[in-house]
C-alpha positions in Angstrom: -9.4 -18.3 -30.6 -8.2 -20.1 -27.7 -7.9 -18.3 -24.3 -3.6 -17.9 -23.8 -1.9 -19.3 -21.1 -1.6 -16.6 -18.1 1.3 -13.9 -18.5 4.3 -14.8 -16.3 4.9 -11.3 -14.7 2.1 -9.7 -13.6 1.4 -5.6 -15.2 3.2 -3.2 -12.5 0.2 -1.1 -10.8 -1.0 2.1 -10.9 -1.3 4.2 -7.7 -4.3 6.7 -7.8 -1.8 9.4 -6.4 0.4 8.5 -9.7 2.2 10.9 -11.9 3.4 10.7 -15.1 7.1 10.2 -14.3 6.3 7.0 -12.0 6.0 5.1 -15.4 9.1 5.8 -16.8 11.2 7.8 -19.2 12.1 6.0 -22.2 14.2 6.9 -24.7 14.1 5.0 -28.5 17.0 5.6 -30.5 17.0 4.7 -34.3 15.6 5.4 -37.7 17.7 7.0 -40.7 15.9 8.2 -44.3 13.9 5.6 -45.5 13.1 3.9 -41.9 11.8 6.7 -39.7 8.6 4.3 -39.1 10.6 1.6 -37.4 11.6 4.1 -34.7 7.9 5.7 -34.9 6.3 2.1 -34.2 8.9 1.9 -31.5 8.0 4.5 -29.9 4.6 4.5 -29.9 4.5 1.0 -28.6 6.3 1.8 -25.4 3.7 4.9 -25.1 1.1 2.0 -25.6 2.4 0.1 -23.1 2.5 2.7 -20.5 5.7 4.7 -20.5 4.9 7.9 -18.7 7.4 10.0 -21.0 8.6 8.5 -24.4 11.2 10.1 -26.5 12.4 9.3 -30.0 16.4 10.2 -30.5 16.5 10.2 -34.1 18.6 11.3 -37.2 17.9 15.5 -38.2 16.5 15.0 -41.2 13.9 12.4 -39.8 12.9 14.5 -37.0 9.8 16.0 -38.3 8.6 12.7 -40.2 8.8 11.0 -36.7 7.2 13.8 -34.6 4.3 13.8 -37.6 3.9 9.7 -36.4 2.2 10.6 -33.0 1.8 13.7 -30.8 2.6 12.7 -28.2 6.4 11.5 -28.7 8.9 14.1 -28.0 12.2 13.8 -30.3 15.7 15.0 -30.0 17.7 15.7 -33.1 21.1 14.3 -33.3 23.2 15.1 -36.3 22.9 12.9 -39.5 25.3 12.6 -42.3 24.9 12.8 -46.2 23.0 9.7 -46.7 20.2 10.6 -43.5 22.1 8.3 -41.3 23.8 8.9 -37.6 26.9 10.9 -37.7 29.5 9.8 -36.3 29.4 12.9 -33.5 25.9 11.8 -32.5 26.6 10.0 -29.4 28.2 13.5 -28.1 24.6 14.9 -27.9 23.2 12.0 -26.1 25.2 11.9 -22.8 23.8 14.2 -20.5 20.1 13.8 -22.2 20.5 9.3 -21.3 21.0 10.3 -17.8 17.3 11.8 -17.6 15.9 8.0 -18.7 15.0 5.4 -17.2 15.2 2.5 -20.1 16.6 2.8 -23.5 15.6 1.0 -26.7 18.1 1.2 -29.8 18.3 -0.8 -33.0 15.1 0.0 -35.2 15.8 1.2 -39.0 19.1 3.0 -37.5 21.4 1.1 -40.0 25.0 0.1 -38.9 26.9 3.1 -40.5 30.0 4.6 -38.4 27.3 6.9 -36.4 25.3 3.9 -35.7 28.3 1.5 -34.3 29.9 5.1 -31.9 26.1 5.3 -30.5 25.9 1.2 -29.8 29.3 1.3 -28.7 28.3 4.1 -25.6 24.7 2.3 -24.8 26.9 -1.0 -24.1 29.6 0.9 -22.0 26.3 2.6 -19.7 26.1 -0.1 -17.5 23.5 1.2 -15.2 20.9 2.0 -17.2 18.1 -0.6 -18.6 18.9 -1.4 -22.3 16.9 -3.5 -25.3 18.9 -3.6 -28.8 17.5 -4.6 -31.1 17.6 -5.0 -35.1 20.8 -3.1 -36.6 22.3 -2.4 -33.2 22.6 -6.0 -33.0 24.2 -6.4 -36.0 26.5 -3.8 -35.3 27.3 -5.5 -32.1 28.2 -8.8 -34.6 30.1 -6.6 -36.4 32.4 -5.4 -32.9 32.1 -9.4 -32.5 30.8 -8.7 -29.2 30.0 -12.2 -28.6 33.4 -13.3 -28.1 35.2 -9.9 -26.9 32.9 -8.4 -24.4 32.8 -11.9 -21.7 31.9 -10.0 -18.6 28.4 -8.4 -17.1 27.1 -5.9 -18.9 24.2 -4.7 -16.4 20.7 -4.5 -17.1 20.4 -5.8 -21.2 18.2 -7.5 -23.2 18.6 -8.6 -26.7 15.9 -9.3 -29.6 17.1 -10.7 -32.3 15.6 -12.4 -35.2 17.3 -15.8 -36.4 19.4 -14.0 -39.2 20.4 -11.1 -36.8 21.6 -13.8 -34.2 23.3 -15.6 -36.8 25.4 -12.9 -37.1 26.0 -12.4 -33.3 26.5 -16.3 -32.3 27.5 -17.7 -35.6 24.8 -20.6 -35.7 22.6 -20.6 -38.9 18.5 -20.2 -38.3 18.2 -24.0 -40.0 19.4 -25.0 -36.4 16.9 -23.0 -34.0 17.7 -25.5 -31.2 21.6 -24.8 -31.4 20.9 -20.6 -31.6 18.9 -21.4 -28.6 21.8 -23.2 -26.7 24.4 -21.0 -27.6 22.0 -17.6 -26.8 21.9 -19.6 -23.1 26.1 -19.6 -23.4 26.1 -16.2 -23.9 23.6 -14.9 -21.3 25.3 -16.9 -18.8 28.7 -15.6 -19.7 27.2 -11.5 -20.0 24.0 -11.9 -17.6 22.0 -10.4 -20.7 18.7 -11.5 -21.3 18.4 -13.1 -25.3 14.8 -13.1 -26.9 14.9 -15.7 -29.8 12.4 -15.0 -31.8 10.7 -17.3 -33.5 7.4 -20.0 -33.7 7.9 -19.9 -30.3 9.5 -17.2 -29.1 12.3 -18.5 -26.6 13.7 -16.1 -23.8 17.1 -17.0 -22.4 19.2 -15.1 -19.5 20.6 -16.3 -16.2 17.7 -17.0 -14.8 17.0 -19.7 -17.1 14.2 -20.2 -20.7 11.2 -19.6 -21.2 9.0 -20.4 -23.9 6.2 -18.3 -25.1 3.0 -19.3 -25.6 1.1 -16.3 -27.6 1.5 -15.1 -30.8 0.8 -16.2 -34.8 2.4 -16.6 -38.1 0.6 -13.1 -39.1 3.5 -11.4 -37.2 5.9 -12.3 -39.1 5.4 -8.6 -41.2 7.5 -5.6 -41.3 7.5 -3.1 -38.0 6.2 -6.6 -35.6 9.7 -6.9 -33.9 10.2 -3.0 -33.4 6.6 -3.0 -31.6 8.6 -5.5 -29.2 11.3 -3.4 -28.9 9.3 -0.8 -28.1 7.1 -2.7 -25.4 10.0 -4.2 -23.4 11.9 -0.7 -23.4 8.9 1.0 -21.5 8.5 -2.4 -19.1 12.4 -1.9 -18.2 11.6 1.9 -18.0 8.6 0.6 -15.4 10.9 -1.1 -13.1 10.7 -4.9 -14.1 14.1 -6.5 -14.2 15.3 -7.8 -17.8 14.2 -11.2 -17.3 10.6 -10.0 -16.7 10.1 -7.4 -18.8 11.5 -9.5 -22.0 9.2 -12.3 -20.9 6.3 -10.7 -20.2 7.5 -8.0 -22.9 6.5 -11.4 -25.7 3.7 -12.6 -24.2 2.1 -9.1 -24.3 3.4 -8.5 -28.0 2.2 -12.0 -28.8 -1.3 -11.4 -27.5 -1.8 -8.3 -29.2 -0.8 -9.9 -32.6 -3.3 -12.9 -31.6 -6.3 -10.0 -31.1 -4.9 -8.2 -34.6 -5.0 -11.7 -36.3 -8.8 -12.0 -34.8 -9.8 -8.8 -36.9 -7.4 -8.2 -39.4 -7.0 -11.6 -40.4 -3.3 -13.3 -40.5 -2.4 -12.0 -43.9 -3.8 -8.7 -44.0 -2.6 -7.3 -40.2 0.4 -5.1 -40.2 2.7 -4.1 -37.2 0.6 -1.1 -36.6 -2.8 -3.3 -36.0 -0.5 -4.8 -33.4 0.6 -1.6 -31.8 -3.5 -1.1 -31.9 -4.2 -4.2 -30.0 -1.8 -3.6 -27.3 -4.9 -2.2 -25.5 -7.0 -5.1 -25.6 -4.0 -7.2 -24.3 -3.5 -5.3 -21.6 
């Protein structure tokens, strides 16, 4: 395998005095019955990447399945309706627990139910805490048409999603990746959110201007790869690095560990936990 190009943030450091709250406290919202491993992979990826504290904010019913994943992610419980989805009074129990955090990640296997859109709606009002939606909070956010009503900053945000999800939220069909990218530059300059267009390559657009990554394979493309991102920008937000540089150096990381995966595994056979598995060897 060819040796990458050198990642465009450098990893923060590590004092030897350090404790585990330096690193950051990351919350991962999502999951519902059916997808509690999005929100596990999640998870466990910003653990990986080296959130002090991670915590998974998940449906009831899931609680236990999510827990089971890995040891060391704590979970909250938020009340879930009939189908194993967010109720719609589950943002009331995460008000006074977001204030303890110091990134957020939302999207993964959460669904866009009523519970779902009440809990995106409060994440994109908090305009002072680090955010990454991804996967169904971004289509709930196409749904609120939040493209075209919400025109002004919206703090510290970055968005991932894949070419169908950003169809949604821009209106530009994946057939025309070059016009998604453009208009994901429109609307980064108009909110100051950072856009991750993912895709062979994976574009980043914000303010600051593109950038095009240069890691990664075609292996990837393979339920749970794009929560793993999730999961590693959330804890590199949760470390301190602005949007802009934890979403770029958020993909190059991802990307290399799905290059190392591809090494062993082999492109077909690798799944999104081999990548989480890798995420040592990037580093």
């Amino acid at each position: 395998m060819n040796t990458p190009s050198p990642a465009p943030v450098q990893i923060p450091a590590r004092r030897s005095d350090s404790h585990k709250g330096n690193f950051g406290r990351v919350m991962m919202i999502g999951g519902s019955r059916g997808m509690s491993g999005s929100i596990s992979l999640a998870a466990l990826a910003a653990l990986k990447t080296g959130s002090g504290l991670v915590t998974a904010a998940v449906p009831d019913r899931c609680l236990e399945t999510v827990a089971a994943f890995h040891p060391c992610v704590m979970t909250i419980a938020l009340p879930d309706d009939e189908y194993g989805a967010f109720a719609v009074d589950a943002p009331s129990r995460l008000s006074n627990a977001l204030a303890k955090f110091d990134a957020v990640g939302a999207g993964p296997g959460m669904t866009t139910g009523p519970g779902s859109v009440r809990i995106v709606e409060r994440l994109l009002a908090l305009t002072s805490i680090p955010r990454v939606l991804d996967a169904d909070a971004i289509n709930v956010m196409a749904e609120l048409d939040w493209a075209t009503t919400h025109p002004d900053q919206v703090g510290p945000l970055v968005l991932t999603p894949h070419p169908g999800e950003l169809h949604r939220l821009v209106g530009v069909a994946p057939k025309d990746r070059e016009l998604q990218i453009v208009a994901s530059e429109t609307l980064a300059n108009r909110t100051g959110a950072v856009i991750v267009v993912k895709g062979g390559p994976t574009v980043v657009v914000g303010p600051d201007g593109r950038y095009t990554n240069t890691t990664g394979n075609p292996g990837m493309a393979t339920g749970g790869s794009g929560d793993v991102l999730t999961g590693v920008i959330a804890s590199l937000l949760g470390q301190g690095l602005s949007p802009w540089d934890a979403a770029r150096l958020g993909v190059w990381i991802h990307g290399r560990a799905g290059d190392l995966a591809a090494t062993q595994y082999g492109q077909a056979s690798m799944t999104a936990l081999e990548i989480v598995h890798s995420l040592h060897r990037a580093f």
